[in-house]
PDB file of N, CA, C and O in Angstrom, chain B, residues numbered from 101:
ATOM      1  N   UNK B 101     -56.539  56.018 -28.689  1.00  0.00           N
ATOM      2  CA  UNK B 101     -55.993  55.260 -27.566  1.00  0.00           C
ATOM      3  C   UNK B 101     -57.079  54.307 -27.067  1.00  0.00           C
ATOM      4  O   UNK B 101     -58.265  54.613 -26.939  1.00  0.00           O
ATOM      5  N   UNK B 102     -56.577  53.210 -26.822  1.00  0.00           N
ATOM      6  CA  UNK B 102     -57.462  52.183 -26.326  1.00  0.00           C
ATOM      7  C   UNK B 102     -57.802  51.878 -24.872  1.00  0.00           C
ATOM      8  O   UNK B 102     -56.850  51.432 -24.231  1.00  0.00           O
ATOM      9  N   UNK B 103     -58.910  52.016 -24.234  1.00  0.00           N
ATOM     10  CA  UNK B 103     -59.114  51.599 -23.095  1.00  0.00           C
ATOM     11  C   UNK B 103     -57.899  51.516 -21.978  1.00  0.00           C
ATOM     12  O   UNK B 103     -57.401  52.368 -21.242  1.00  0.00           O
ATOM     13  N   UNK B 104     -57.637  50.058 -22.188  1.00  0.00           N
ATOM     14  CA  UNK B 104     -56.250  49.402 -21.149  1.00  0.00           C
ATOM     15  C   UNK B 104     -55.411  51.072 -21.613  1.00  0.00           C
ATOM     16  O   UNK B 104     -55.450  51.963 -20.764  1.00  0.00           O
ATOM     17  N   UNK B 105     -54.731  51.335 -22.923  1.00  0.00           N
ATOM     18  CA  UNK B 105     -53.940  52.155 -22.490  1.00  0.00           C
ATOM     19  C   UNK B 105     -54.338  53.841 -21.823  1.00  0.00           C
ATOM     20  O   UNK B 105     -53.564  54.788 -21.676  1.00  0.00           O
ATOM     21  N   UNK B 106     -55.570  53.773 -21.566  1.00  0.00           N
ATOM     22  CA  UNK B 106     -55.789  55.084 -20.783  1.00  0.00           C
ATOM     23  C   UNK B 106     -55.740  54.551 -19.192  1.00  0.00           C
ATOM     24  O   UNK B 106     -55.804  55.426 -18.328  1.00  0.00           O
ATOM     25  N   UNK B 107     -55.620  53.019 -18.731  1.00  0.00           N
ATOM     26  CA  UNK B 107     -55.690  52.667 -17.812  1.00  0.00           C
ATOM     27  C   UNK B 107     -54.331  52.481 -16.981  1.00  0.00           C
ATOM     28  O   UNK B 107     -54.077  52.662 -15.790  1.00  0.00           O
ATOM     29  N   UNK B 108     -53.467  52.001 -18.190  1.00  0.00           N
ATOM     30  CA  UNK B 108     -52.156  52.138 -17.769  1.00  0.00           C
ATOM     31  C   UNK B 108     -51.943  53.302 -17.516  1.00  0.00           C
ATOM     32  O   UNK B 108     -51.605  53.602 -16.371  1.00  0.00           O
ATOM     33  N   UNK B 109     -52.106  54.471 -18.702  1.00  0.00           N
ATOM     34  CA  UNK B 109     -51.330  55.805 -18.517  1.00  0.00           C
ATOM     35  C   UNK B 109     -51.614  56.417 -17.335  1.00  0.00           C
ATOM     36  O   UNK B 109     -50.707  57.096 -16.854  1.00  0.00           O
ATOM     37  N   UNK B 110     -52.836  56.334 -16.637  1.00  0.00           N
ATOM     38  CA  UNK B 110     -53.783  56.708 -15.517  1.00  0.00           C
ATOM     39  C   UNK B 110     -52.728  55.995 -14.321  1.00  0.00           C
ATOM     40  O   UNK B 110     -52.425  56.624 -13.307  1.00  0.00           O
ATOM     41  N   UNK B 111     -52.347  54.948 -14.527  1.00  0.00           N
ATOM     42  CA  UNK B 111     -51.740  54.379 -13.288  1.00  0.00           C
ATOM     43  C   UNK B 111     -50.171  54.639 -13.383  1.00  0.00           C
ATOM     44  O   UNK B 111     -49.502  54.347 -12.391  1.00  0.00           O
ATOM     45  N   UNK B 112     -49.529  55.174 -14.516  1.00  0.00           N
ATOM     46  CA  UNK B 112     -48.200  55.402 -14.397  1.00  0.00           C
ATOM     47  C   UNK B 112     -48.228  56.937 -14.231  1.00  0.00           C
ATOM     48  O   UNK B 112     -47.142  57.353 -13.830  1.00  0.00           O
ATOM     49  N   UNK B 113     -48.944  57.680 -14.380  1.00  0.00           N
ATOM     50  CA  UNK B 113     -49.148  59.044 -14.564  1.00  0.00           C
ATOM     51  C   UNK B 113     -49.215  59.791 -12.772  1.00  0.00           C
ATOM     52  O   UNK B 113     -48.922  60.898 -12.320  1.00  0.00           O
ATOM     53  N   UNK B 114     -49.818  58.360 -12.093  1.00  0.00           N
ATOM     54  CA  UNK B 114     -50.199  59.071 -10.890  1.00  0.00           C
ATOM     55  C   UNK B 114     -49.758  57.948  -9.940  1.00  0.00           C
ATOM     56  O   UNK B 114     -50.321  57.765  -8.861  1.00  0.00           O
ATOM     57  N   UNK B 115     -48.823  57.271 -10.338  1.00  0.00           N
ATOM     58  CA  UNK B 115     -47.754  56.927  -9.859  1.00  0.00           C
ATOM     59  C   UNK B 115     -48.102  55.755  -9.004  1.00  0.00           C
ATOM     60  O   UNK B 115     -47.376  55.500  -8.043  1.00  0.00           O
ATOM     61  N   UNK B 116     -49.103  55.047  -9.255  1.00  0.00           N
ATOM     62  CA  UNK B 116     -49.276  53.994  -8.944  1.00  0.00           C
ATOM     63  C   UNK B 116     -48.878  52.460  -8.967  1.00  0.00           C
ATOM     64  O   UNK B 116     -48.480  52.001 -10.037  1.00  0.00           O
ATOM     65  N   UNK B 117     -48.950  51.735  -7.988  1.00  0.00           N
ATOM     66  CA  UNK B 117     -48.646  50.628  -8.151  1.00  0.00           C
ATOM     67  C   UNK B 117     -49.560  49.591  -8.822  1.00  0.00           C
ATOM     68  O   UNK B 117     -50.560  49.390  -8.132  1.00  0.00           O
ATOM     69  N   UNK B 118     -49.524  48.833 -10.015  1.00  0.00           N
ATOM     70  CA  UNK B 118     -50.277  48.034 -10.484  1.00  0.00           C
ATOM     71  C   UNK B 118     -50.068  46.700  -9.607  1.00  0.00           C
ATOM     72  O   UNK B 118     -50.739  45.919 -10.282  1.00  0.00           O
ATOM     73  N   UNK B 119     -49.652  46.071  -8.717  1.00  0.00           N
ATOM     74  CA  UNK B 119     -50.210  44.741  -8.734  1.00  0.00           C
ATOM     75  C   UNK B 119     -51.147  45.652  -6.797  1.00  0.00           C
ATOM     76  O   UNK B 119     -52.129  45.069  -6.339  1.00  0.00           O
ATOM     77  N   UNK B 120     -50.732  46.637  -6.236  1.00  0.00           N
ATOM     78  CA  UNK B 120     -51.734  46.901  -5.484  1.00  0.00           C
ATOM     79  C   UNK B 120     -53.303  47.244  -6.259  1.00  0.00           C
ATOM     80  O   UNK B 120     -54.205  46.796  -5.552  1.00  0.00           O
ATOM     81  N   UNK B 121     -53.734  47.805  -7.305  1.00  0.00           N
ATOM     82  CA  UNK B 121     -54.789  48.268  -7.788  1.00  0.00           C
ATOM     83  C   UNK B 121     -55.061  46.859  -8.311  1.00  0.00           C
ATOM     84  O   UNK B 121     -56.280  46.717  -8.402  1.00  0.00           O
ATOM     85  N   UNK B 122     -54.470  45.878  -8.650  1.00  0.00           N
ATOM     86  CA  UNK B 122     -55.111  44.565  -9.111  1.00  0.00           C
ATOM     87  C   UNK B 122     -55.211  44.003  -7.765  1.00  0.00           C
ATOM     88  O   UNK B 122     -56.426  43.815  -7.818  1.00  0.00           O
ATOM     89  N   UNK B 123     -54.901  43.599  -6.641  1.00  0.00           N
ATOM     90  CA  UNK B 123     -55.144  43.219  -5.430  1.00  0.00           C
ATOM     91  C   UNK B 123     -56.523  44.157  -5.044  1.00  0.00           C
ATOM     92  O   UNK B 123     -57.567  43.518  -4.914  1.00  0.00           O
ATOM     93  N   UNK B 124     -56.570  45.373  -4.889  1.00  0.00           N
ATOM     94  CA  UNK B 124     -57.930  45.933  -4.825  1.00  0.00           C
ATOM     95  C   UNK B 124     -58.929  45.559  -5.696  1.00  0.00           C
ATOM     96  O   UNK B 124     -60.068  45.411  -5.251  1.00  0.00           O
ATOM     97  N   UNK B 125     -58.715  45.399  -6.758  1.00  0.00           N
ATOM     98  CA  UNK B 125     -59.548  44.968  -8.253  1.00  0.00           C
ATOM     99  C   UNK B 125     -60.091  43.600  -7.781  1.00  0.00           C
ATOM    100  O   UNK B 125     -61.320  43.599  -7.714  1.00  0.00           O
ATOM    101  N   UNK B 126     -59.511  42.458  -7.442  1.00  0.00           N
ATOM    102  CA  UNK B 126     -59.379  41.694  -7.063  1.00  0.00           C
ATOM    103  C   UNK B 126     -59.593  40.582  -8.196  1.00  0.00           C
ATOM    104  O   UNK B 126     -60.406  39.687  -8.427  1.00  0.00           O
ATOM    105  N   UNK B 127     -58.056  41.282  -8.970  1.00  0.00           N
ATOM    106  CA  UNK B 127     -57.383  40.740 -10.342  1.00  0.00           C
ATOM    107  C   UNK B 127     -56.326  40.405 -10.138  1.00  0.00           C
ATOM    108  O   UNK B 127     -55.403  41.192  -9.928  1.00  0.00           O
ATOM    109  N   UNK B 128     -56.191  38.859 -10.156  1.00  0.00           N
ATOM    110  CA  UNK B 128     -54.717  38.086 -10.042  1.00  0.00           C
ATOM    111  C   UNK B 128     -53.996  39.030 -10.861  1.00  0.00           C
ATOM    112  O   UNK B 128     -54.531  39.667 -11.768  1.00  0.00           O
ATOM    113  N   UNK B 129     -52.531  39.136 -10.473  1.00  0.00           N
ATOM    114  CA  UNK B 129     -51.776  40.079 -10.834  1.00  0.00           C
ATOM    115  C   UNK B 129     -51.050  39.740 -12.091  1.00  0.00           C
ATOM    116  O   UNK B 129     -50.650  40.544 -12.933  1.00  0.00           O
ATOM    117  N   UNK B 130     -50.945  38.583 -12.106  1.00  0.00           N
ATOM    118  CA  UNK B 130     -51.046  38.429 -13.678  1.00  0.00           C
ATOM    119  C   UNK B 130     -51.526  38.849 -15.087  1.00  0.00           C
ATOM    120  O   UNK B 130     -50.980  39.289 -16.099  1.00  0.00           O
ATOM    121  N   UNK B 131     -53.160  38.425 -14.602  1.00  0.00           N
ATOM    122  CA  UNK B 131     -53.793  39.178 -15.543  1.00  0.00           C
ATOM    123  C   UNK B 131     -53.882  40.435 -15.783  1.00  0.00           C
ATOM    124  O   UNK B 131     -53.864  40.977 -16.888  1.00  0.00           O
ATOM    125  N   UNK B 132     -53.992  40.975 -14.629  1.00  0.00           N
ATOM    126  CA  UNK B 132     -53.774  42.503 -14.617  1.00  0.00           C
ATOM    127  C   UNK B 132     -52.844  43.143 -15.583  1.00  0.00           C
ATOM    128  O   UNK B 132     -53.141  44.042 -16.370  1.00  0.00           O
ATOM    129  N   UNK B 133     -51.544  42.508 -15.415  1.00  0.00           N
ATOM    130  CA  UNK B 133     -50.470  43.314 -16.200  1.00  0.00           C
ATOM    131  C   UNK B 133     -50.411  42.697 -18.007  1.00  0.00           C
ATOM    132  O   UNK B 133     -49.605  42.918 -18.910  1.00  0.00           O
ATOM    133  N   UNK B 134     -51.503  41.973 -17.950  1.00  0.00           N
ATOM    134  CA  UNK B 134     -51.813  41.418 -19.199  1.00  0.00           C
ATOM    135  C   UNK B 134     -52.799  42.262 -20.115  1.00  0.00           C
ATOM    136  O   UNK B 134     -52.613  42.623 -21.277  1.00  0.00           O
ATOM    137  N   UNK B 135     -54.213  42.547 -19.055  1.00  0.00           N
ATOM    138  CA  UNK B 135     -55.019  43.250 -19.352  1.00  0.00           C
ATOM    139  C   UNK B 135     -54.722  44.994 -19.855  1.00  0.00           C
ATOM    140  O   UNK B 135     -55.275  45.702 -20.697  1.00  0.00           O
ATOM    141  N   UNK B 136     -53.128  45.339 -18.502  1.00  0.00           N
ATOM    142  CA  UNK B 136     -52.811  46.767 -19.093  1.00  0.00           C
ATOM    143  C   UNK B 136     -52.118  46.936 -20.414  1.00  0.00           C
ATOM    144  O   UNK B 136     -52.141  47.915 -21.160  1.00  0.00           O
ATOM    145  N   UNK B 137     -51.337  45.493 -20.594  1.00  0.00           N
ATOM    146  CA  UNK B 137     -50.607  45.517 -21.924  1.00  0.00           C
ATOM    147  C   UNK B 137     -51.213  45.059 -23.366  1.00  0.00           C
ATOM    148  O   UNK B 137     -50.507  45.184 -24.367  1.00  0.00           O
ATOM    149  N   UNK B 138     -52.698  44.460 -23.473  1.00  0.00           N
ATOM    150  CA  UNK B 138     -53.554  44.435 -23.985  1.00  0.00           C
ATOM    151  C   UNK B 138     -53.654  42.529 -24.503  1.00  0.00           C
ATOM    152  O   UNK B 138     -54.398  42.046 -25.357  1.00  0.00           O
ATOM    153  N   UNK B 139     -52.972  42.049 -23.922  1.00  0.00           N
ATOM    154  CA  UNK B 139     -53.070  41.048 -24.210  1.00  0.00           C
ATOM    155  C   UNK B 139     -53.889  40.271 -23.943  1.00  0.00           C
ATOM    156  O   UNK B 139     -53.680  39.124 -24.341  1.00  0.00           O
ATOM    157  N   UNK B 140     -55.039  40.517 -23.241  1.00  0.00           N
ATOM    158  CA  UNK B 140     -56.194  39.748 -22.668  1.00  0.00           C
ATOM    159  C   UNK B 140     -57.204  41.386 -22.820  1.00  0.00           C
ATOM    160  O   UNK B 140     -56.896  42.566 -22.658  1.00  0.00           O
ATOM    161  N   UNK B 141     -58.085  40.902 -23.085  1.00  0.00           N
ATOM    162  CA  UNK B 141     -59.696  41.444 -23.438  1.00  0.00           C
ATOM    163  C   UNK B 141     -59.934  42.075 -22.303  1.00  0.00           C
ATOM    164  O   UNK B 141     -59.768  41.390 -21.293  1.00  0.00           O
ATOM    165  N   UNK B 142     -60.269  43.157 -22.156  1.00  0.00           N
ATOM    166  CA  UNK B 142     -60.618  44.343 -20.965  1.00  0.00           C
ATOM    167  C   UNK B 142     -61.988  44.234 -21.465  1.00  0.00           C
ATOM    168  O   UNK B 142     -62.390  44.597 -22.570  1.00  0.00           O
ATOM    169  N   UNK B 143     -62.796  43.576 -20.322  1.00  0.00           N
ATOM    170  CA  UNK B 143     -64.248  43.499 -20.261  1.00  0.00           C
ATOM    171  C   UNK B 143     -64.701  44.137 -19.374  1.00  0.00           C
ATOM    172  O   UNK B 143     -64.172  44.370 -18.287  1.00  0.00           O
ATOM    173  N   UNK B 144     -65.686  44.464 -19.748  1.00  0.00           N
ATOM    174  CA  UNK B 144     -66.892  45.950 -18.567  1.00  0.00           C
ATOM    175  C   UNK B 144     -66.438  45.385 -17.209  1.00  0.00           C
ATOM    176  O   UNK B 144     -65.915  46.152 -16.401  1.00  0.00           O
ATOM    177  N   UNK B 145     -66.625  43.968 -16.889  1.00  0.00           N
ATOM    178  CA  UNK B 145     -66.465  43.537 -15.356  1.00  0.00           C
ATOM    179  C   UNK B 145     -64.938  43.910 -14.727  1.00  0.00           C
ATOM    180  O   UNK B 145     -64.706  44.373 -13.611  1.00  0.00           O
ATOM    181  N   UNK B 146     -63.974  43.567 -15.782  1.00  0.00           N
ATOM    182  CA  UNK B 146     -63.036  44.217 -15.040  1.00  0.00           C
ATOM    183  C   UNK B 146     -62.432  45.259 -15.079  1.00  0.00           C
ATOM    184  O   UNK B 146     -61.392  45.479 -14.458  1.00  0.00           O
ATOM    185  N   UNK B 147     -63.047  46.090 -15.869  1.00  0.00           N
ATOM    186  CA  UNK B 147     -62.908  47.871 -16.086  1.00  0.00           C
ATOM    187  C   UNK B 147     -63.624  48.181 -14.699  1.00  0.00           C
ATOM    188  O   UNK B 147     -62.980  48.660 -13.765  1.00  0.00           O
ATOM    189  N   UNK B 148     -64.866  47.915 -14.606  1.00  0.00           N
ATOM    190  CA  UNK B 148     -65.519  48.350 -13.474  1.00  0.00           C
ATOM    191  C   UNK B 148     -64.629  48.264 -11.744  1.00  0.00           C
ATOM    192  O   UNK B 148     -64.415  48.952 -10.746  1.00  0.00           O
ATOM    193  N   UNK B 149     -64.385  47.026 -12.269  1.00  0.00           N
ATOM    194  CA  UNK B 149     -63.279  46.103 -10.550  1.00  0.00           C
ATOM    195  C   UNK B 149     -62.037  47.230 -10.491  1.00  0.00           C
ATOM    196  O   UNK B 149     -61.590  47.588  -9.401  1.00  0.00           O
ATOM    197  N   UNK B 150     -61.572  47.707 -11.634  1.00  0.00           N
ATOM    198  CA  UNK B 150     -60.718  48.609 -11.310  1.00  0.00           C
ATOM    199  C   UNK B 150     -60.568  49.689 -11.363  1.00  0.00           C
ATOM    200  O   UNK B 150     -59.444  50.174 -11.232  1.00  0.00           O
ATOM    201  N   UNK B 151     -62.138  50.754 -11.666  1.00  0.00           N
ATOM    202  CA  UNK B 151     -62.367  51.923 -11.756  1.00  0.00           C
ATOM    203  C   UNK B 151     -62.906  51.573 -10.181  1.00  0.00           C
ATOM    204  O   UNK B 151     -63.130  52.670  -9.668  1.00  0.00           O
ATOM    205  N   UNK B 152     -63.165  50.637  -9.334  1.00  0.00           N
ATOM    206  CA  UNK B 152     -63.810  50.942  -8.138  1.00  0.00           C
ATOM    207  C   UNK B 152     -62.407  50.655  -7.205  1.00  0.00           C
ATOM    208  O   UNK B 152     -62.443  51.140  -6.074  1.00  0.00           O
ATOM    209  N   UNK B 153     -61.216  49.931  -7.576  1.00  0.00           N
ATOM    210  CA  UNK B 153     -59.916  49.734  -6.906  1.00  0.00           C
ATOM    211  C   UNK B 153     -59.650  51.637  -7.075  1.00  0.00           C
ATOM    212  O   UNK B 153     -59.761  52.228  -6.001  1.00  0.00           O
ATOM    213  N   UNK B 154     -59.388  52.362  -8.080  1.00  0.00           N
ATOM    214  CA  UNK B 154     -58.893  53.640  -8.370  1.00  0.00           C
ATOM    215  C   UNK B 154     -59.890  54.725  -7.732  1.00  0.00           C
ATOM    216  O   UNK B 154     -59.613  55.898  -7.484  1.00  0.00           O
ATOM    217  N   UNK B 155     -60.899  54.183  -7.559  1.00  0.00           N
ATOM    218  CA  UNK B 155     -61.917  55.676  -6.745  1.00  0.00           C
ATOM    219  C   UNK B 155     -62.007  56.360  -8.228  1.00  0.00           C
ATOM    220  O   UNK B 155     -61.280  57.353  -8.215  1.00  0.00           O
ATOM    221  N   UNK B 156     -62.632  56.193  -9.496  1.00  0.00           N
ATOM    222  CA  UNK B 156     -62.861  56.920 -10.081  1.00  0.00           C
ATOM    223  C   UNK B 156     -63.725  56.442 -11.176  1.00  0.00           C
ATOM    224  O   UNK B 156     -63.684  55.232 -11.395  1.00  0.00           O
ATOM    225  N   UNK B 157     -64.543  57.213 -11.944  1.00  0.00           N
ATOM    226  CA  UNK B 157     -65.430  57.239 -12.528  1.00  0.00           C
ATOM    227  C   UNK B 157     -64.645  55.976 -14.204  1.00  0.00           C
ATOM    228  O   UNK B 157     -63.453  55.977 -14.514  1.00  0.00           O
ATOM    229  N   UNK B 158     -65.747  55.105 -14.931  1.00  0.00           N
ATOM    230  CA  UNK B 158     -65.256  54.828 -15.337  1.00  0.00           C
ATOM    231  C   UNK B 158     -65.469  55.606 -16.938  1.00  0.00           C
ATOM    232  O   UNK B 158     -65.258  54.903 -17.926  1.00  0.00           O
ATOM    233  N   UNK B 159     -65.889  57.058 -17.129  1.00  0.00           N
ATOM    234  CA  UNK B 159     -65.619  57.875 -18.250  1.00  0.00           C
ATOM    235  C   UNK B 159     -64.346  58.325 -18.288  1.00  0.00           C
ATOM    236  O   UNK B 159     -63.849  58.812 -19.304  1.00  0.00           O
ATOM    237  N   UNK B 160     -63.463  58.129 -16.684  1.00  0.00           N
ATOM    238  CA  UNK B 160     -62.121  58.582 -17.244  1.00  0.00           C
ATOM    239  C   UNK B 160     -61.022  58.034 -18.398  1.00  0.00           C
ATOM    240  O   UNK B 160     -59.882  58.362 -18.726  1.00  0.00           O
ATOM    241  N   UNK B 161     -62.066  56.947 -18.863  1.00  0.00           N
ATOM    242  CA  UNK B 161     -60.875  55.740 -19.567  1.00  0.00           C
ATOM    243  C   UNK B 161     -61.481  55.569 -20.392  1.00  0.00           C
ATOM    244  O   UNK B 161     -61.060  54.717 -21.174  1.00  0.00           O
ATOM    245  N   UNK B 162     -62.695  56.191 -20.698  1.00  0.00           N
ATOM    246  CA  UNK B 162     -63.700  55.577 -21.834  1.00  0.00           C
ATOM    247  C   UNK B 162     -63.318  56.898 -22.989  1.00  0.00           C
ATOM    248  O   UNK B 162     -63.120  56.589 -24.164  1.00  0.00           O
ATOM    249  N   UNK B 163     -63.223  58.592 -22.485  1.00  0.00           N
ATOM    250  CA  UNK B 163     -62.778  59.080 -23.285  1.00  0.00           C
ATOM    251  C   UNK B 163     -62.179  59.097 -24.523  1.00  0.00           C
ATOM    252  O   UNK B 163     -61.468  58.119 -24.753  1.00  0.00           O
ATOM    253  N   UNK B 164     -62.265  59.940 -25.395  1.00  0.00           N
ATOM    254  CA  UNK B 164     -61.390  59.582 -27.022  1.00  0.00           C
ATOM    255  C   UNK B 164     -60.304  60.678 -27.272  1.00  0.00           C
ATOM    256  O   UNK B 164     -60.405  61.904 -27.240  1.00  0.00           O
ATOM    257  N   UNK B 165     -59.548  60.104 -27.455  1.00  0.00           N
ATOM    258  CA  UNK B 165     -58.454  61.088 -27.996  1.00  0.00           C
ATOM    259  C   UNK B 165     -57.447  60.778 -29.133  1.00  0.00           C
ATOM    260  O   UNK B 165     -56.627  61.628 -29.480  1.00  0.00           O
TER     261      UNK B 165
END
């Protein structure tokens, strides 16, 4: 599983709203739902912007499975 999709699953799993965690991220909401669907490049800067929107570490998404 790739990055974005441990990021999505993380945000549908716990029932979150994605364009609020991209407003916290302070990721036009566009990209955001681009970045979860993999269509744009998930770079450290905005993994970080939205492991600090989620309150959580960013090994939760880096994991392998």
């Amino acid at each position: 599983m790739k990055v974005y999709e441990h990021v999505r699953t993380y945000i549908v799993e716990n029932g979150l709203d994605p364009d609020v965690i991209a407003q916290r991220a302070d990721i036009p909401t566009g990209t955001f739902r681009k970045l979860l669907s993999g269509e744009c490049i998930l770079y450290a800067d905005d993994l970080r912007a939205i492991c600090l929107a989620l309150d959580v570490s960013p090994e939760t998404f880096l994991k392998r499975s």
